[in-house]
C-alpha positions in Angstrom: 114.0 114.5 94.0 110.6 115.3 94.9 109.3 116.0 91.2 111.5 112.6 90.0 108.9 111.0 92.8 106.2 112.6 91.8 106.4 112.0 88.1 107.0 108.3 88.6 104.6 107.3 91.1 101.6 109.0 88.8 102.6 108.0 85.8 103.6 104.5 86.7 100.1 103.6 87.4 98.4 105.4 84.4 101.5 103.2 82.1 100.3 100.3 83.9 102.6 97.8 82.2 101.1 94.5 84.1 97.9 95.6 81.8 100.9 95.4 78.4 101.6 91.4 79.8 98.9 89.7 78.0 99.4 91.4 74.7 103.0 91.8 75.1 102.9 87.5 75.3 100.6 87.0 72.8 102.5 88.8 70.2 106.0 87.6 71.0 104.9 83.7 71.9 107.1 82.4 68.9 110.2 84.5 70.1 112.9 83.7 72.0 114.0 85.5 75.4 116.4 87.7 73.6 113.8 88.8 71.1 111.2 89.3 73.4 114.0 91.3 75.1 115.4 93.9 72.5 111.7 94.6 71.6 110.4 95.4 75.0 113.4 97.0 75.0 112.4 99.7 72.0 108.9 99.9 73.1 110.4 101.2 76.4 112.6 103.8 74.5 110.2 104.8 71.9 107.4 105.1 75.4 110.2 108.0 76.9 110.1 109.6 73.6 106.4 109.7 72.7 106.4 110.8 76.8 108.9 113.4 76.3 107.4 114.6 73.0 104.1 115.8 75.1 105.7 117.0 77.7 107.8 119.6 76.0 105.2 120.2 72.9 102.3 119.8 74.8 102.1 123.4 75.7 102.6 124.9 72.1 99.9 122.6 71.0 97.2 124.0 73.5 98.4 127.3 72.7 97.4 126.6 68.7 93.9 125.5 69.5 93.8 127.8 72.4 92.9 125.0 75.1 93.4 126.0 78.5 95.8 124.1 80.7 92.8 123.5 83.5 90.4 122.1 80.8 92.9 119.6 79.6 93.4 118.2 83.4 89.3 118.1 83.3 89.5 115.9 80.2 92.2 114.1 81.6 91.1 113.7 85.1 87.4 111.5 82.8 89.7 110.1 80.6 91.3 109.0 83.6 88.6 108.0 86.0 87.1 105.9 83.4 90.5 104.0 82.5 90.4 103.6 86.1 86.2 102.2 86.2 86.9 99.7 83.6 90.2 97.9 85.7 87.8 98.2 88.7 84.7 96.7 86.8 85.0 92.6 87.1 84.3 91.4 83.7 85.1 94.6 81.8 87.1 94.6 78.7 90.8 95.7 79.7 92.3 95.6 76.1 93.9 98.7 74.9 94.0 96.8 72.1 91.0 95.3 69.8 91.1 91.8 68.9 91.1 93.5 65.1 94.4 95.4 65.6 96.1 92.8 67.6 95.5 90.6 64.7 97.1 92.9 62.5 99.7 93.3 65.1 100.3 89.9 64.4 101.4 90.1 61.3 103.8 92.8 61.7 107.8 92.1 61.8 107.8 95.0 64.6 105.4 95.3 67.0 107.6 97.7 69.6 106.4 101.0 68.4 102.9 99.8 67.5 100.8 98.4 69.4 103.2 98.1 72.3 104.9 101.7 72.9 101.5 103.0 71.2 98.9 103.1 72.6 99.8 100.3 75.3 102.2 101.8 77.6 101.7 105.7 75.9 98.3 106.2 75.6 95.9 109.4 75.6 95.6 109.0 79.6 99.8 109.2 80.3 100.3 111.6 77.2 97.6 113.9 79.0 99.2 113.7 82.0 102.9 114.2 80.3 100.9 117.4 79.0 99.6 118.6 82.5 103.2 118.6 84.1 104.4 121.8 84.3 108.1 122.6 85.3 109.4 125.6 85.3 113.1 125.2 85.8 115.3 122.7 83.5 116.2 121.2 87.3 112.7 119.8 87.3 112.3 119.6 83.7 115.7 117.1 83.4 114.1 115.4 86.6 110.7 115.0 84.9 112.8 112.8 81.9 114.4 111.3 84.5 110.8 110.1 85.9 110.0 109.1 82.5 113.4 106.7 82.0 112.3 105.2 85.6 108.9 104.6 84.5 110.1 103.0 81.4 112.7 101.2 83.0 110.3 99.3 85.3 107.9 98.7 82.6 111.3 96.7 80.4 111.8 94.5 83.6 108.0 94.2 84.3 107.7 93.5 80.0 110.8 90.6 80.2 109.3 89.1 83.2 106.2 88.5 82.1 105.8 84.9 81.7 107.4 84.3 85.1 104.8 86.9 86.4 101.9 85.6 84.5 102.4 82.2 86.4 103.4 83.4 89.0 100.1 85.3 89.8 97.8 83.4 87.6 94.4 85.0 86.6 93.4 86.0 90.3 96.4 87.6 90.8 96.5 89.4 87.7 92.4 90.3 88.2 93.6 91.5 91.8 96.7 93.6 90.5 94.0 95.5 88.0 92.1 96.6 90.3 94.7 98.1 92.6 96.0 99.8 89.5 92.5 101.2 88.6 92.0 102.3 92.2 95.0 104.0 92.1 94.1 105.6 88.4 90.4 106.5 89.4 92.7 108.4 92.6 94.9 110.4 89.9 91.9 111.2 87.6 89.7 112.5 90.4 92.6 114.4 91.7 93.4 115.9 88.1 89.8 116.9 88.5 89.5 118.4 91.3 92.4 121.0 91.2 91.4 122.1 87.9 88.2 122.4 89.3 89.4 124.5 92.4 92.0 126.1 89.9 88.6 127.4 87.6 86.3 128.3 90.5 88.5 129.4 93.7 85.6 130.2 95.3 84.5 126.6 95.6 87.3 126.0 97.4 86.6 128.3 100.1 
């Protein structure tokens, strides 16, 4: 229970579906609720399987270019910290997608796998993290998934209640909820940092 926990409170934040709402409306503001619905419903499944994909391969691909497991979780801990900078910086641009693509997203009769399930809710930051989490026994391994499936299962409810969110909050609200999510990010980042860190050079730890 503790790794199903553990997996969905750290990625929940790095997913960060309230940062998908904008897009997510802009792309479907000529469908109707059962449209918007199956399609944040197959960016949700195909966010599990691009998930699930670097969690099990992950491992096999940093053995090919022989990358240590600590100098990923470096690389994801910046990758991280900066995600985390830009939600916390007032004014900074909190896109995942440029106003190029989503025009091209526009134009597209599916948008769930891209730009929605890639790289909105599945980007480098959660796939590097997917990547970090090592399990060693298919208990934790099947409770991992299961992390993912919660994760993705917030982010469908969060993704079909987006309008009612959006005015709901309004722009303060949604400026406010950004920044506790990039706290929270800059947190996981420094953390991911810091034990591969310790994890290098045990004798800073000391």
């Amino acid at each position: 229970m503790e790794v199903l926990l553990a997996t969905f409170t750290t990625l929940f934040s790095i997913v960060n579906p309230f940062g998908a709402m904008p897009v997510f409306l802009t792309l479907t503001a000529g469908d109707r609720g059962s449209e918007r619905a199956r399609t944040a419903l197959r960016s949700c499944i195909y966010m599990v399987a691009i998930l699930s994909v670097a969690f099990f391969g992950g491992q096999y691909i940093l053995n090919f270019f022989g990358i240590n497991i600590q100098h990923l979780r470096i690389a994801g801990g910046i990758l991280l910290m900066r995600s985390g900078f830009e939600l916390l910086t007032p004014g900074a641009n909190r896109d995942r997608v440029g106003p190029d693509a989503l025009e091209e997203s526009k134009l597209k009769d599916d948008i769930s796998f891209t730009p929605l399930a890639m790289p909105m809710l599945s980007g480098p930051g959660s796939m590097a993290v997917c990547i970090g989490l090592i399990r060693e026994s298919y208990f934790d391994k099947a409770m991992t998934i299961a992390g993912f499936t919660l994760v993705a299962l917030a982010s469908f409810i969060i993704l079909v209640s987006s309008l009612r969110l959006t005015r709901l909050l309004g722009r303060p609200g949604m400026a406010a909820l950004a920044r506790i999510m990039g706290f929270i990010t800059l947190a996981i980042g420094v953390n991911f940092l810091a034990t591969a860190i310790s994890a290098l050079f045990p004798g800073l730890s000391k």
